[in-house]
C-alpha positions in Angstrom: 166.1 24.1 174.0 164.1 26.7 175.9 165.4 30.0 175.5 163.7 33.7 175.7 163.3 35.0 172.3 166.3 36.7 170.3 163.8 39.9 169.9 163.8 40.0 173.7 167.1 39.6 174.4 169.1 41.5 172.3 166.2 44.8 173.0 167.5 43.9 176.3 170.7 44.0 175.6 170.3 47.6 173.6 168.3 48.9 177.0 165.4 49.8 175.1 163.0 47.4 176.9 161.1 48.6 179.5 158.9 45.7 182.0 155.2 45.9 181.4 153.8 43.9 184.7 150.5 42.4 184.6 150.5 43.8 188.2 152.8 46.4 188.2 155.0 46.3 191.8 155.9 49.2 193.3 159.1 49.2 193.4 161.8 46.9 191.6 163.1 44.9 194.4 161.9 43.3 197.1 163.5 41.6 200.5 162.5 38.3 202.1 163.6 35.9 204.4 167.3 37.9 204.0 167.1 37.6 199.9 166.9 40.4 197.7 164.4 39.9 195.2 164.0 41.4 191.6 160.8 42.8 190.4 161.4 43.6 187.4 162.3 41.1 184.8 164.9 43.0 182.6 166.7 44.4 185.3 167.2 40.8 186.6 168.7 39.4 183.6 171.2 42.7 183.3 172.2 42.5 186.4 172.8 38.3 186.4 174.3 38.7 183.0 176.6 41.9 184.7 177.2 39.6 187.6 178.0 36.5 185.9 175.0 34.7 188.1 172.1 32.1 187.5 168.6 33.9 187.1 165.9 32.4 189.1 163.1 33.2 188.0 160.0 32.6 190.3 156.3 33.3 188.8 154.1 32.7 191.5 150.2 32.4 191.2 148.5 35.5 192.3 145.9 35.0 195.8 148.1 31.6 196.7 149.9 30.7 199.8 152.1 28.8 197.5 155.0 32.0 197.6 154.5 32.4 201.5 155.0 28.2 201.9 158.1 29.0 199.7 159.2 32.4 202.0 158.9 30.0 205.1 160.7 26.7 203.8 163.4 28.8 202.7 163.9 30.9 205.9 164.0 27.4 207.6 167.1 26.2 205.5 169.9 28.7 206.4 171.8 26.6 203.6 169.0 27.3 201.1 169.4 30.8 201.9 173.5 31.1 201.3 173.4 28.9 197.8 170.0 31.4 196.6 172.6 34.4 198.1 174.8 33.1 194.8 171.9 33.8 192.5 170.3 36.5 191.0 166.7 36.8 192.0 163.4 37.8 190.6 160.0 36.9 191.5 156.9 37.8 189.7 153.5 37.0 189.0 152.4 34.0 187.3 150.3 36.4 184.5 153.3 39.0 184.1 154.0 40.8 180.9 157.3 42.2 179.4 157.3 44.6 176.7 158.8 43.4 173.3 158.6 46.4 170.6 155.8 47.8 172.3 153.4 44.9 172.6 152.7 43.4 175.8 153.4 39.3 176.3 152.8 37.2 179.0 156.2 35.9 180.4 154.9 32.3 180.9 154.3 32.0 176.9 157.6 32.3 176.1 160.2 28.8 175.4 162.2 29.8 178.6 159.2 28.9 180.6 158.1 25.7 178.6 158.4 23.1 181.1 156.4 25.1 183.6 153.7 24.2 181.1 151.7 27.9 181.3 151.7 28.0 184.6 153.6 28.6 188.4 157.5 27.2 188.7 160.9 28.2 188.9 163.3 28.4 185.9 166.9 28.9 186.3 168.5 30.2 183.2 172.2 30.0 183.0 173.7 33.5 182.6 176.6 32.3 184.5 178.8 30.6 181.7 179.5 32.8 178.9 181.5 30.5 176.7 178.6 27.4 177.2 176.0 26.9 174.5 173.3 26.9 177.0 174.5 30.4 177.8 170.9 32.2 178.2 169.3 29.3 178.1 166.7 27.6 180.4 168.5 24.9 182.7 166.1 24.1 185.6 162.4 24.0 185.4 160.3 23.3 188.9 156.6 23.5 188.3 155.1 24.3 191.1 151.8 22.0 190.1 152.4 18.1 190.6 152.7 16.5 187.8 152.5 12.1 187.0 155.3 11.5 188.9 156.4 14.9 189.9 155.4 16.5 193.0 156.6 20.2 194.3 159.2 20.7 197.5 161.4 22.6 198.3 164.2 20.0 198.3 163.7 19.7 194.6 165.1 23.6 194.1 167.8 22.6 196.9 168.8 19.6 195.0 168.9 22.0 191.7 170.6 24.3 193.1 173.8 21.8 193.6 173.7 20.7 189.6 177.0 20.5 187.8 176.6 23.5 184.6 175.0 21.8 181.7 171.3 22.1 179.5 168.2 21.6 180.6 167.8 17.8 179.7 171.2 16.9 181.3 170.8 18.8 184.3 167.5 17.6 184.7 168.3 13.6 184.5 170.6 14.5 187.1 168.5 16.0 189.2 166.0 13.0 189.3 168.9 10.8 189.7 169.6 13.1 193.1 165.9 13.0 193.6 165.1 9.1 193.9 164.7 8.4 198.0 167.5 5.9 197.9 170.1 8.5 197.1 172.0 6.3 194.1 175.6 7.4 194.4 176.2 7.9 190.0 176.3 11.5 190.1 178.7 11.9 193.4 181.5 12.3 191.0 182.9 14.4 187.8 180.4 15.1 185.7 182.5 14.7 182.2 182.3 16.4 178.9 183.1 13.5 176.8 180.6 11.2 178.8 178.0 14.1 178.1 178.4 14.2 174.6 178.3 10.1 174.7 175.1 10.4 176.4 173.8 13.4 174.2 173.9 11.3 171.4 172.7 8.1 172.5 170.0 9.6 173.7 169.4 11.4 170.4 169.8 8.5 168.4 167.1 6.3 170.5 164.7 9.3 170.1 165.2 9.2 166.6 164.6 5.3 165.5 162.2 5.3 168.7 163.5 2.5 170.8 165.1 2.2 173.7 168.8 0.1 173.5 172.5 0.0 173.0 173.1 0.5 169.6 176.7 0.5 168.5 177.5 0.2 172.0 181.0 -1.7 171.0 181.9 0.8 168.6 181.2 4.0 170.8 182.2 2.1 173.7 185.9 2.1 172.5 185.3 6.0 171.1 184.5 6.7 174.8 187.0 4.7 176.7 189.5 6.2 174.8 188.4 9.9 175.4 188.0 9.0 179.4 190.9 6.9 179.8 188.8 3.8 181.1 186.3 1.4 180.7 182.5 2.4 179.9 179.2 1.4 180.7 175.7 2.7 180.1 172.4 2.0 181.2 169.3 2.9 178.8 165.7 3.3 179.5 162.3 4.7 177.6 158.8 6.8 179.3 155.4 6.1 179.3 154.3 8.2 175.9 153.2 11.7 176.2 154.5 13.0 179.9 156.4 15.6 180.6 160.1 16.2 180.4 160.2 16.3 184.3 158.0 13.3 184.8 159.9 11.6 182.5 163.2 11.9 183.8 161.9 10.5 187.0 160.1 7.8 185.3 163.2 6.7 183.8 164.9 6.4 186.9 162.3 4.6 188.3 162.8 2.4 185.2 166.3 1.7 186.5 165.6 0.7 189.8 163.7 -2.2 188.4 166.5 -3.8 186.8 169.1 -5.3 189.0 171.5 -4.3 186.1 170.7 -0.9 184.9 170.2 0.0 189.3 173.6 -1.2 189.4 175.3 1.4 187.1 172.9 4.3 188.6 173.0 3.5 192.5 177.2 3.1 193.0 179.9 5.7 192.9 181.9 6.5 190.0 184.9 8.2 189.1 182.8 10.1 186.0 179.1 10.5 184.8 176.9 11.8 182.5 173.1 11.3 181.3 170.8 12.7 179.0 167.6 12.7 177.7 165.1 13.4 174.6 162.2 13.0 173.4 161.2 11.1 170.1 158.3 11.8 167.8 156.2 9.2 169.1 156.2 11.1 172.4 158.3 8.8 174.6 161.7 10.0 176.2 164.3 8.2 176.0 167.2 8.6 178.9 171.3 7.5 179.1 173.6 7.3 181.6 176.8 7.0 181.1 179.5 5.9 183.6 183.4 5.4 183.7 185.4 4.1 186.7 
């Protein structure tokens, strides 16, 4: 799973990093729209880490309206502004550099910022749940380019913003969940550890033969029950080859919604949850969802 390289961090860490900018700013912070914004990269993970926060982390392509569009949307969503109020902030440009033991690299090349795929987007890395091993890690990724599916708003960073703590691939199958216009109801609940794990490895173990199905269903399904304390059902479903993580977390939704069965699990309330998703070596992604009631 994304994360920013152990070199990086743990200089950080030490506080013998100093930010390199491809465009320097002139000072570290700025203010918009009543946010406080970071400048500097380093000094936005200490103080989330010190804080206990989310990072967001916004790289923004230099000469585009794209961060003014952002400014304004934001300023219109008074909500917007008091969840983003609960994060810590920094915003940079899309071809910014950090120092790592003296050599200057572009923040967009490293794994944190993957799924922006070398360009303009938001990350979120979790900084927020110490004990968690997606602690540092990469949670969110927005791209601010549309993708096959994907397209930017700023609902989508909204709808982030309100995702139970978890890794990137969970939090994002979520998210697309939250994201489909007919507002399925799955996700309304608890998201549940033991449902998470279920749908970790179901997921895993579809990416690794590379097809798309209940396998062992009976088996786990008595292995989950027991752990939730109720019945279990699942819902299963495979990308296009060779698409993004983000398109493909909304293609499997979309998958769902055209099977009377699967839309059935995904659409109604629940009183737990959980999905996943991963990617095999033929390049498809295969997502589960996991409910109890």
């Amino acid at each position: 799973m994304p994360r920013i390289a152990a070199v990086s961090v743990a200089l950080l860490l030490a506080g013998l990093c100093q930010p390199a900018l491809a465009a320097a700013p002139a000072a570290e912070s700025t203010a918009t729209a009543a946010l406080h914004w970071h400048n500097d990269y380093y000094a936005a993970y200490r103080a989330a880490e010190q804080q206990q926060q989310m990072l967001l982390v916004l790289l923004e392509p230099a000469g585009s309206s794209q961060g003014q569009s952002l400014d304004a949307a934001i300023a219109a969503r008074p909500a917007l502004q008091a969840k983003l109020q609960q994060v810590t902030l920094c915003r940079l440009p899309s071809d910014a550099a950090i120092d790592v033991e003296g050599q200057s690299r572009r923040l967009a090349s490293f794994a944190a910022f993957r799924e922006l795929n070398g360009g303009s987007g938001i990350v979120l890395i979790d900084l927020q749940h110490r004990d968690a091993p997606y602690f540092g890690r990469t949670v969110t990724a927005l791209p601010l380019a549309g993708g096959k599916y994907y397209r930017w708003s700023v609902d989508n960073l909204a709808v982030a913003l309100d995702l139970p703590a978890g890794t990137l691939t969970q939090r994002s199958m979520i998210w697309a969940v939250r994201m489909h216009p007919e507002r399925p109801q799955s996700t309304n609940s608890v998201f549940n550890p033991s449902l998470a794990a279920g749908a970790t490895q179901q997921a895993s173990y579809q990416a690794q033969v590379r097809q798309c199905g209940h396998q062992n269903f009976e088996t786990r399904f008595h292995q989950l029950s027991a752990a939730v304390g109720s019945g279990v059902t699942e819902v299963c479903a495979e990308s296009w080859p060779n698409q993004t993580m983000i398109d493909s977390c909304l293609d499997c939704v979309a998958s769902w919604r055209h099977s009377s069965g699967h839309w059935n699990g995904v659409s109604r309330p629940h009183r737990a949850y959980a999905y996943d998703i991963r990617q095999g070596a033929n390049g498809i992604w295969y997502g589960t969802g996991l409910f109890a009631d």
